[in-house]
KOLROPA-942665 format. One line per field, with one value per residue (C-alpha): residue number from 1; x, y, z; residue in one letter. Coordinates in nm, 4 decimals. Layout:
BEGIN
resi <- c(NUM ...)
px <- c(X ...)
py <- c(Y ...)
pz <- c(Z ...)
resn <- c(a ...)
***
This chain:
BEGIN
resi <- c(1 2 3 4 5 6 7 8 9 10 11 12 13 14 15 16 17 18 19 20 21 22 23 24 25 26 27 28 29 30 31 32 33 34 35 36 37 38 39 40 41 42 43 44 45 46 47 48 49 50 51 52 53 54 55 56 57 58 59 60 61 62 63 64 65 66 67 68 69 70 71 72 73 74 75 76 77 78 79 80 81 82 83 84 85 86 87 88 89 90 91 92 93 94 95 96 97 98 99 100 101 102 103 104 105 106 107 108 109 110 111 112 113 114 115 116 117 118 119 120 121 122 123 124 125 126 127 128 129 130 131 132 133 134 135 136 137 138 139 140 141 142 143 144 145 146 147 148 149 150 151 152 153 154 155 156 157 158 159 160 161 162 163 164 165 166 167 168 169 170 171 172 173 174 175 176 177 178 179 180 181 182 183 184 185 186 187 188 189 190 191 192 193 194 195 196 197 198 199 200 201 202 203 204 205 206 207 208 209 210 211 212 213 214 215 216 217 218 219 220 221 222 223 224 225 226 227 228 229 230 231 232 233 234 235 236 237 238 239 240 241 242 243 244 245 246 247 248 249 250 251 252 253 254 255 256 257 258 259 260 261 262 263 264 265 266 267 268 269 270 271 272 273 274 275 276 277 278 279 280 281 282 283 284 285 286 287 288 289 290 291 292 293 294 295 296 297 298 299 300 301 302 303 304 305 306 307 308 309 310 311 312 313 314 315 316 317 318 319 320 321 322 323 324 325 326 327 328 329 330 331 332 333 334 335 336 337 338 339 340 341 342 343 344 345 346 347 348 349 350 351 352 353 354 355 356 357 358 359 360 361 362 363 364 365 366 367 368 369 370 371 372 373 374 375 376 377 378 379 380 381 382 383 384 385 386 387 388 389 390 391 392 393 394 395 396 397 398 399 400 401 402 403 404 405 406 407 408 409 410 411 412 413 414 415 416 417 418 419 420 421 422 423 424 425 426 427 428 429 430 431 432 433 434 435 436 437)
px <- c(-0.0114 -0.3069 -0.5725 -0.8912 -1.1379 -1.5195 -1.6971 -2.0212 -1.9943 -1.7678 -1.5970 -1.8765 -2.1628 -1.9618 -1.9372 -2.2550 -2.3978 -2.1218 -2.2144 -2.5793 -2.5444 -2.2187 -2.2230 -2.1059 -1.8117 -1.6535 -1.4362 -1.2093 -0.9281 -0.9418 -1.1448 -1.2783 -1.2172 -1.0529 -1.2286 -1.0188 -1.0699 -0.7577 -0.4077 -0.1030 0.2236 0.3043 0.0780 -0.3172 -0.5881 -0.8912 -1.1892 -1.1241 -0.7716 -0.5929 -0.2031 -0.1161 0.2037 0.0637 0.3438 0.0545 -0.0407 -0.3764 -0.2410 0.0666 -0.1439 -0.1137 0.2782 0.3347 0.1570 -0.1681 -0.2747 0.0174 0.0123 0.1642 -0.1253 -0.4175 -0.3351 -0.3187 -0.6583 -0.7985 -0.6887 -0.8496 -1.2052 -1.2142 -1.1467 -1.2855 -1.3948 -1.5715 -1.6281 -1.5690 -1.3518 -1.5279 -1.3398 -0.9480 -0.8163 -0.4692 -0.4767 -0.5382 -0.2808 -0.0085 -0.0419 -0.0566 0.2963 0.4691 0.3580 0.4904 0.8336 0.8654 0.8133 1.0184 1.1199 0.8244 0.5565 0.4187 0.0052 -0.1859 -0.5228 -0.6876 -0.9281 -1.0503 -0.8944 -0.6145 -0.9229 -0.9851 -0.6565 -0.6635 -0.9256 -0.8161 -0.4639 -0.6304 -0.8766 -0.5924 -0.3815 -0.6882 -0.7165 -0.3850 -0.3218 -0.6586 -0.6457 -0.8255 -0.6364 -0.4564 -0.2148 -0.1403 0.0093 -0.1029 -0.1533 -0.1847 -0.4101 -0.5763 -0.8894 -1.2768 -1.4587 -1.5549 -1.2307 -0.9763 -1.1098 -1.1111 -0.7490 -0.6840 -0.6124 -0.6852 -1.0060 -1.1118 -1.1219 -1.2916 -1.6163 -1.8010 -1.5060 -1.3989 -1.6590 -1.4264 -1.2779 -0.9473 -0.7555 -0.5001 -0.2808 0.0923 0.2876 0.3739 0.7496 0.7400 1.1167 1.0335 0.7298 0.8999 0.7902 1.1579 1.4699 1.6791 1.8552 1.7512 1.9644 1.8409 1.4866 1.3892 1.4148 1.2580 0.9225 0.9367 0.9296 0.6091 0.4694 0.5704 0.4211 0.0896 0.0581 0.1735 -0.0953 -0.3700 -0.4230 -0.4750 -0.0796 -0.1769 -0.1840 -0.2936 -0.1102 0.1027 0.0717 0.2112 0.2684 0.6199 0.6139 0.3030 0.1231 -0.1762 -0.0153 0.2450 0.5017 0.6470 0.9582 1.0785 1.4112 1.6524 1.5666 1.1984 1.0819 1.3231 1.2516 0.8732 0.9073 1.0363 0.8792 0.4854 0.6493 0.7771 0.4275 0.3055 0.1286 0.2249 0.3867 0.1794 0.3379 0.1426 0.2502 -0.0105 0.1828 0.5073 0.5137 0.6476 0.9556 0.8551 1.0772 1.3759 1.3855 1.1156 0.8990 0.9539 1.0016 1.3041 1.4919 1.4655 1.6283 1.3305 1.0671 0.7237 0.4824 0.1482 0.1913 -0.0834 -0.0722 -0.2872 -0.2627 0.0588 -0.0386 -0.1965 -0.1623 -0.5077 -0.7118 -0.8657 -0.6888 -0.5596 -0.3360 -0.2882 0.0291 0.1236 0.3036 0.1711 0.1310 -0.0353 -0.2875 -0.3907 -0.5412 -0.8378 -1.0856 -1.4042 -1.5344 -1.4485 -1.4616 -1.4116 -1.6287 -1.4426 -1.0911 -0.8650 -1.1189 -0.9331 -0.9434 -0.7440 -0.5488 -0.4214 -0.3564 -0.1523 0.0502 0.1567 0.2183 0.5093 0.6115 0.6648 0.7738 1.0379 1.1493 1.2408 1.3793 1.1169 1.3088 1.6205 1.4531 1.2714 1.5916 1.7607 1.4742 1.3885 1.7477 1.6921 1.3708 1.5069 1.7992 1.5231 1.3187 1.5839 1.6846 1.3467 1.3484 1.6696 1.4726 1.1372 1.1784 0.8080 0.9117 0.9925 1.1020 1.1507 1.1802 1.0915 1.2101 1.2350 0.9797 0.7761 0.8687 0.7192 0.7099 0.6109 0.4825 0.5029 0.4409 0.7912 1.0745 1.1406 0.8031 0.6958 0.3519 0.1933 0.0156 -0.2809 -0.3629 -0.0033 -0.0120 -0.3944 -0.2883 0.0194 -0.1675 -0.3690 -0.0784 0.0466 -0.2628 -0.2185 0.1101 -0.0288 0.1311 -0.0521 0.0693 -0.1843 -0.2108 -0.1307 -0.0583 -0.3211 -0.3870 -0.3500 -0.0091 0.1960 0.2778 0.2800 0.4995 0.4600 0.5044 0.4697 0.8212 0.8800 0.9176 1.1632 1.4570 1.3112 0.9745 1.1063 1.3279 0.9883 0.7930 1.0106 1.0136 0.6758 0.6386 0.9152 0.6849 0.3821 0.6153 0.6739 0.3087 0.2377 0.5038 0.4073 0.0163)
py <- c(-2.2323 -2.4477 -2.3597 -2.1948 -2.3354 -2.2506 -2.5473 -2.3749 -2.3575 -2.4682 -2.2834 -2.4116 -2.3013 -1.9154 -1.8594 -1.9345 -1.6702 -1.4407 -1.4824 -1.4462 -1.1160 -0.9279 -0.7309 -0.9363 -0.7095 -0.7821 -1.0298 -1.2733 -1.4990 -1.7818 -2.0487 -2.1321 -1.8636 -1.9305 -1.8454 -1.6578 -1.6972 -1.6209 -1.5151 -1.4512 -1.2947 -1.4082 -1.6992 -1.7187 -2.0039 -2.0929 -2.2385 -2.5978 -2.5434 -2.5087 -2.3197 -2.0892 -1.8247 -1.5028 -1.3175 -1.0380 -0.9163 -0.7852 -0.6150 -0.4652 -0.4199 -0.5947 -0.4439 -0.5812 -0.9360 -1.0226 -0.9956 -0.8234 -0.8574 -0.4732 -0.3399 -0.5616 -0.4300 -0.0832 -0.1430 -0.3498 -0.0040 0.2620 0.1077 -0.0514 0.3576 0.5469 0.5007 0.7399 1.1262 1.2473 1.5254 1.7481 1.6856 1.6531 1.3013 1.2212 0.9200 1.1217 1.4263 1.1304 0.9243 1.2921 1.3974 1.0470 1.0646 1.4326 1.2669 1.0334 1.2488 1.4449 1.7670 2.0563 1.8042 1.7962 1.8954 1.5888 1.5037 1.1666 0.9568 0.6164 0.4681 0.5816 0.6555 0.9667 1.0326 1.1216 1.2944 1.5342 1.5782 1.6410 1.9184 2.1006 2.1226 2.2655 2.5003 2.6016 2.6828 2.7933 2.5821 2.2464 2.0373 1.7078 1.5415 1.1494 0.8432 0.5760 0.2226 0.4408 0.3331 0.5741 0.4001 0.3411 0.6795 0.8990 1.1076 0.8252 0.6518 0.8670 0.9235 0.5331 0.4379 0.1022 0.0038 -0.2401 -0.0128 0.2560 0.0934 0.4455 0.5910 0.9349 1.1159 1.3709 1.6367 1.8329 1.4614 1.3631 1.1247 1.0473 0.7939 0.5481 0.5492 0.1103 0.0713 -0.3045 -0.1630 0.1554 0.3462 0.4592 0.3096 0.3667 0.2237 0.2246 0.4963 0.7416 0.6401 0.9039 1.2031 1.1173 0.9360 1.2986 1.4825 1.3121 1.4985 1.8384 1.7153 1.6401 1.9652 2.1612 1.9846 1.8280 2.1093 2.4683 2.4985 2.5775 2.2507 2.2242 1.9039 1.6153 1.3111 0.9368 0.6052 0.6078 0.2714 0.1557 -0.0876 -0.1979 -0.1986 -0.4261 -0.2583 -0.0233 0.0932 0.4412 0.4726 0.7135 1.0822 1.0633 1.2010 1.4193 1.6091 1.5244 1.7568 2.0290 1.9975 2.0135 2.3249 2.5011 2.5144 2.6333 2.2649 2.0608 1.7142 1.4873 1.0928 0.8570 0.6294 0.4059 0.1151 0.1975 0.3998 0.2515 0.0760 -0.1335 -0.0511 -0.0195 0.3459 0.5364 0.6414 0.5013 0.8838 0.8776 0.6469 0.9707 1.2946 1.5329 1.5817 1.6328 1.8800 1.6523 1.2930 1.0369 0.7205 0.4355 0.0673 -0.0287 0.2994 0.1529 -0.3092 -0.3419 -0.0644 0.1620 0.4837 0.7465 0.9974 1.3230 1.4986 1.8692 2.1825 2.4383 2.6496 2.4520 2.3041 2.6504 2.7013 2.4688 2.8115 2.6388 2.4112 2.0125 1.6626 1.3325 1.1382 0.8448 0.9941 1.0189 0.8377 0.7074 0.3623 0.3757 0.6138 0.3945 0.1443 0.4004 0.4846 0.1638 0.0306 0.2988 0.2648 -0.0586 0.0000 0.2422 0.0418 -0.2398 -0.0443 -0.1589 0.0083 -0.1940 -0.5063 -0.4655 -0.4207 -0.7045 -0.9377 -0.7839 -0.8322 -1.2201 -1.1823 -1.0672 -1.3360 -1.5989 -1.4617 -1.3897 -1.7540 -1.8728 -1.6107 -1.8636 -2.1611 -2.0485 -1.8649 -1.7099 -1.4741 -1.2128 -0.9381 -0.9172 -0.5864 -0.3625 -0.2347 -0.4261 -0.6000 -0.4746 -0.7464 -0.8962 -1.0759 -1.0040 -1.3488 -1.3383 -1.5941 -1.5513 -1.2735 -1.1693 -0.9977 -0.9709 -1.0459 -1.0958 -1.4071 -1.3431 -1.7084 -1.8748 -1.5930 -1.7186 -2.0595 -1.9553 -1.7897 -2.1153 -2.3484 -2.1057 -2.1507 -2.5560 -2.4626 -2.2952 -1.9873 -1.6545 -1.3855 -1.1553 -1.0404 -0.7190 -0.5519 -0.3935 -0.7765 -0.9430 -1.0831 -0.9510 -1.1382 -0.9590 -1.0180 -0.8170 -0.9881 -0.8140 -0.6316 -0.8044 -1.1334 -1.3543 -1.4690 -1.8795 -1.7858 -1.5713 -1.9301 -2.1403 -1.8578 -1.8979 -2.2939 -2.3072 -2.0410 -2.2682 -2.5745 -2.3588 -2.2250 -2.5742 -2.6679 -2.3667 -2.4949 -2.8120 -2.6959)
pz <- c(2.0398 2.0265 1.7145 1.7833 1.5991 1.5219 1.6325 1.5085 1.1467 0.8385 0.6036 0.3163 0.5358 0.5897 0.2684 0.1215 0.4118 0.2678 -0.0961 -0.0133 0.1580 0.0579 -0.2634 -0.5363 -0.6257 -0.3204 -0.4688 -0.2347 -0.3405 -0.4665 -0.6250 -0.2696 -0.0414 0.2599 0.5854 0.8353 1.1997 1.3831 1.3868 1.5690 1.3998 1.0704 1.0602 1.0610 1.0800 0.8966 1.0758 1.0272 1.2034 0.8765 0.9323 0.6570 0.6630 0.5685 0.3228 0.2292 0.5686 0.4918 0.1867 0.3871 0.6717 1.0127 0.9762 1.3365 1.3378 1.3346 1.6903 1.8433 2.1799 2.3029 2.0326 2.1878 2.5385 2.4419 2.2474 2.5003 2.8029 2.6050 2.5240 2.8549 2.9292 2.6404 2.3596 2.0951 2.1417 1.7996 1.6902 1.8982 2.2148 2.2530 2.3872 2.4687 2.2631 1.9688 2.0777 2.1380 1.7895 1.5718 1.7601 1.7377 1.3784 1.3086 1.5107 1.2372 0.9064 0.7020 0.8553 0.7856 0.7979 1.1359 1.0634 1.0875 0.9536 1.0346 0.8899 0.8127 0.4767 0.2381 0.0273 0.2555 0.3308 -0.0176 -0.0840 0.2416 0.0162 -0.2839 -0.1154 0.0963 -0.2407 -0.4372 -0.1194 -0.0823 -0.4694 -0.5856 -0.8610 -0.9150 -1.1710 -1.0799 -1.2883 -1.1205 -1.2777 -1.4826 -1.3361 -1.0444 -0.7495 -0.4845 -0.3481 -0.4088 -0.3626 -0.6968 -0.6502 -0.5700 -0.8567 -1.1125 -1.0308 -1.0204 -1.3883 -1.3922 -1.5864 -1.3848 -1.0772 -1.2129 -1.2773 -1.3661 -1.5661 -1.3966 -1.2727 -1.1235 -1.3610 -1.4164 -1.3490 -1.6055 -1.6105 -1.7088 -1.8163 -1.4714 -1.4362 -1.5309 -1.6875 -1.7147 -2.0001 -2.1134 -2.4375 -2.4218 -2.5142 -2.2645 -1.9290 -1.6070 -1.4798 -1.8184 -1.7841 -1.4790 -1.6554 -1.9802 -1.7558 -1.5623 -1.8452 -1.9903 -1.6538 -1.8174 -2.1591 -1.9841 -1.7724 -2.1073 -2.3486 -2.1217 -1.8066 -1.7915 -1.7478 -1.3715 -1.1724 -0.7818 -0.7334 -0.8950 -0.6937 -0.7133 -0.4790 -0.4124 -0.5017 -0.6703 -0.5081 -0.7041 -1.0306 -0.9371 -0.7186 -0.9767 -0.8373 -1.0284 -1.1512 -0.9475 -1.0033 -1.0926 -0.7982 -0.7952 -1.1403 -1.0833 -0.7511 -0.9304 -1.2121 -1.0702 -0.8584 -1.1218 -1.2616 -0.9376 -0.8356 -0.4656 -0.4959 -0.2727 -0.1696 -0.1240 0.1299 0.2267 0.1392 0.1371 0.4629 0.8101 0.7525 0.4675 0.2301 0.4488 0.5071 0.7215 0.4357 0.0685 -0.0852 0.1239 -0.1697 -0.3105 -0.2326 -0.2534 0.0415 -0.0387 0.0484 0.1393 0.3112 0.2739 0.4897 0.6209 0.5969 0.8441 1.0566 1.3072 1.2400 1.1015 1.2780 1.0352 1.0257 0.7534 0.8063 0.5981 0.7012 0.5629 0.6702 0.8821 0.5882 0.3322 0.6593 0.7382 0.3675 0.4949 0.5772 0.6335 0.8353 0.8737 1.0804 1.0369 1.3056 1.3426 1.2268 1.5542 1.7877 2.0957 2.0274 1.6701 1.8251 2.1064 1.8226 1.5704 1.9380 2.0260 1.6631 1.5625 1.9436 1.8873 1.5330 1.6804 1.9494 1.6894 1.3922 1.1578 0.8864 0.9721 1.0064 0.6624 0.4634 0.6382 0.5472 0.2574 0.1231 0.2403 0.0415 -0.2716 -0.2753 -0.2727 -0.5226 -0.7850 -0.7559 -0.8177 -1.1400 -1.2908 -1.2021 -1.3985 -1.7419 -1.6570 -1.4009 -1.6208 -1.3393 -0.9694 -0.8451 -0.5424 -0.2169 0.1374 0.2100 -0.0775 -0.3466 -0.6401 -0.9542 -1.2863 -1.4364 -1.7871 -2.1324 -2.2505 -2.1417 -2.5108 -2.6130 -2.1891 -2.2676 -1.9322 -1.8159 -1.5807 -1.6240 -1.4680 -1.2518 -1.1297 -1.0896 -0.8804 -0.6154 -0.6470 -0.5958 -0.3061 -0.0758 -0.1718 0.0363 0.3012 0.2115 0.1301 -0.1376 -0.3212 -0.7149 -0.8767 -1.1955 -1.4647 -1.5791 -1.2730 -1.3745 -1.0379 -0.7487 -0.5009 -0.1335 0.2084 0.4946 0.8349 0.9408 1.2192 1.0341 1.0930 0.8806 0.9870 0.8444 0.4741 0.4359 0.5064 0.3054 0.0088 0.0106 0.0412 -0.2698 -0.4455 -0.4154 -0.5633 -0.8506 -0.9178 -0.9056 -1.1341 -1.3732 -1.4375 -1.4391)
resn <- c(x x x x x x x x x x x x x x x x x x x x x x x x x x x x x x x x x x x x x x x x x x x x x x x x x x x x x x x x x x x x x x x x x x x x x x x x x x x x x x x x x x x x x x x x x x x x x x x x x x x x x x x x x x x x x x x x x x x x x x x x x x x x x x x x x x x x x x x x x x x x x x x x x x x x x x x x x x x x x x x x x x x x x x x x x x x x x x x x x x x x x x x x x x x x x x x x x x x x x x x x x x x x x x x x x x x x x x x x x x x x x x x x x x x x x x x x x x x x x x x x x x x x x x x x x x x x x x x x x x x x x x x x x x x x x x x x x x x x x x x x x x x x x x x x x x x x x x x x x x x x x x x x x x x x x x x x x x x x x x x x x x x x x x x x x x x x x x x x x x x x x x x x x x x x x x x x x x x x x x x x x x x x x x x x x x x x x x x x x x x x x x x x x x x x x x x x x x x x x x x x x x x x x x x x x x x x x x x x x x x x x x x x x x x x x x x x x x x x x)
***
């Protein structure tokens, strides 16, 4: 297609407006940010015309393509029909997305609460589980992530999110289930039962004994795609229950496909009992989605809303994403690529002693970039100057990890096999670059 361009103003010019009126904590990539002004499936355009192939997707976000056409249309029907009436007032559009969404969920999850962000979709988890158990304590995982509001961050436990500490009590936090960094010695296979059992060490020693809730990323996202090893979920689960507590999964970037099953937990054989969501819900709308049983939503007694949660417009959006998501097996697709992916990646790990682990699920994949694979000290400083070489190749990945030492890869789902072989020359060339840097 031809580029759209802004004739008006240049990147240089955008970004000094942006740096003189955006809070200075708002923190783009790179050296010289680029300026976004279009896109159109797995590719996007700055303002001077400049092609780059997006392998991030808005932080596992436009899960269908920037710009998908079906999604645009559907967008483009309801506001030209309806737009806002708050949760006041029943739409279809909202009625439609909460049933597709109760289709596609474990079985006994069908209540659906929507919001804004994965932030709230959080903090709606977090209240419902205080609700239904009567308790208020939260055990959740080191290098954890769960969003940018006083709750979410005091149960992110990453320093430099948590700018005010935890300002939210009765959080604690256990050891995140990182094999590649393990306190233990012990393989892969052993390692999910002794990480799971640091859960029972925390509720026995730092909590009343009597937790509301245990929850965790299925994969986490933030602090580098941290895959668990098999059964951690599993004795988590029943652990947190055995002490009376809910397991809650968050899947705001690991639901939809991306790592080749419907939902990430499902690499796991243990359903939860509170679903958060957001992100690939609805290709770059803002929606969250809090999904429970009928039991555990019926503890909320008092009264609630979310003004822009379930408008019509993100609604239409969320309906004709997993339609579309459906229609293609995103799931399917994901694992197919992903395994394509993987391949590439692992042969870049023989090429470059720095990568010290790549690991994840679908197309959830990353790199650990490291000094030297012996001691696994990480390198936030090769791992800078790789996203750096990257956007000299018109590719875009993002960062990760509690130093900023993870690559991280999520393309949209629909990708296809033409663009992960371009993707992964292009991020060959930038290893390169990176390497002899």
């Amino acid at each position: 297609m031809a580029t759209i361009v802004d004739a008006g103003r240049t990147s240089e010019e955008i970004r000094a407006t942006y740096q003189d009126h955006v809070f200075p904590c708002v923190k783009p990539y790179y050296a010289e940010p680029i300026v976004m002004a279009h896109g159109e499936g797995s590719r996007v355009w700055d303002v001077e015309g400049v092609e780059y192939l997006d392998l991030f997707s808005g932080i596992l976000t436009t899960s269908v393509g920037h710009c998908n056409p079906e999604v645009v249309a559907r967008v483009q029907q309801q506001v030209a029909t309806l737009g806002h009436t708050s949760g006041l007032y029943v739409t279809e559009a909202h009625a439609r997305a909460a049933q597709r969404l109760a289709e596609l969920t474990p079985p006994g999850l069908r209540k659906v609460f929507f919001t804004n962000s994965g932030t709230e979709a959080i903090e709606t988890a977090i209240m419902i589980a205080r609700m239904h158990t009567g308790r208020s304590e939260i055990v959740a995982l080191r290098q954890g992530y769960s969003g940018r509001s006083m709750l979410a961050s005091g149960l992110t436990a990453h320093a430099a999110w948590r700018p005010l500490g935890s300002l939210s009590t009765g959080i604690v936090h256990a050891l995140a289930p990182y094999h590649y960094r393990s306190p233990f010695d012990a393989t892969w296979e052993e390692s999910g039962e002794l990480f799971a059992r640091d859960i029972e060490d925390v509720i026995l020693t730092a909590t009343s004994g009597r937790p509301a809730a245990f929850i965790a990323e299925a994969i986490q996202g933030v602090g580098g795609y941290i895959v668990p090893p098999p059964g951690y979920f599993e004795r988590a689960a029943e652990i947190v229950r055995r002490h009376g507590g809910l397991f809650i999964i968050d899947e705001v970037q690991t639901g939809f496909g991306r790592t080749g099953r419907w939902w990430g937990i499902q690499n796991w054989d243990v359903v939860p009992d509170v679903m958060v969501m957001a992100k690939g819900i609805a290709n770059g709308f803002p929606v969250g989605a809090t999904v429970t049983t009928d039991e555990i939503a019926a503890s909320w007694k008092g009264k609630t809303i979310s003004t822009f949660g379930g408008n019509a417009v993100c609604m239409a959006a969320v309906d004709a994403t997993l339609e579309i998501m459906a229609r293609e097996n995103a799931p399917a697709r994901a694992a197919e690529r992903g395994r394509q992916l993987r391949a590439g990646l692992d042969a870049l790990a023989e090429r470059h002693a720095w990568i010290g682990e790549v690991r994840g699920m679908g197309l959830m994949q990353a790199l650990e970039i490291v000094r030297d694979r012996t001691t696994r000290e990480a390198d936030p400083a090769r791992a800078g100057a790789l996203l750096e070489a990257s956007r000299a190749e018109r590719v875009l990945i993002g960062l990760g990890g509690l130093h900023g030492h993870v690559v991280r890869i999520g393309p949209q789902l629909l990708i296809s096999a033409e663009d992960i072989e371009d993707g992964l020359a292009r991020l060959g060339r930038a290893c390169d670059r990176a390497a002899s840097g």
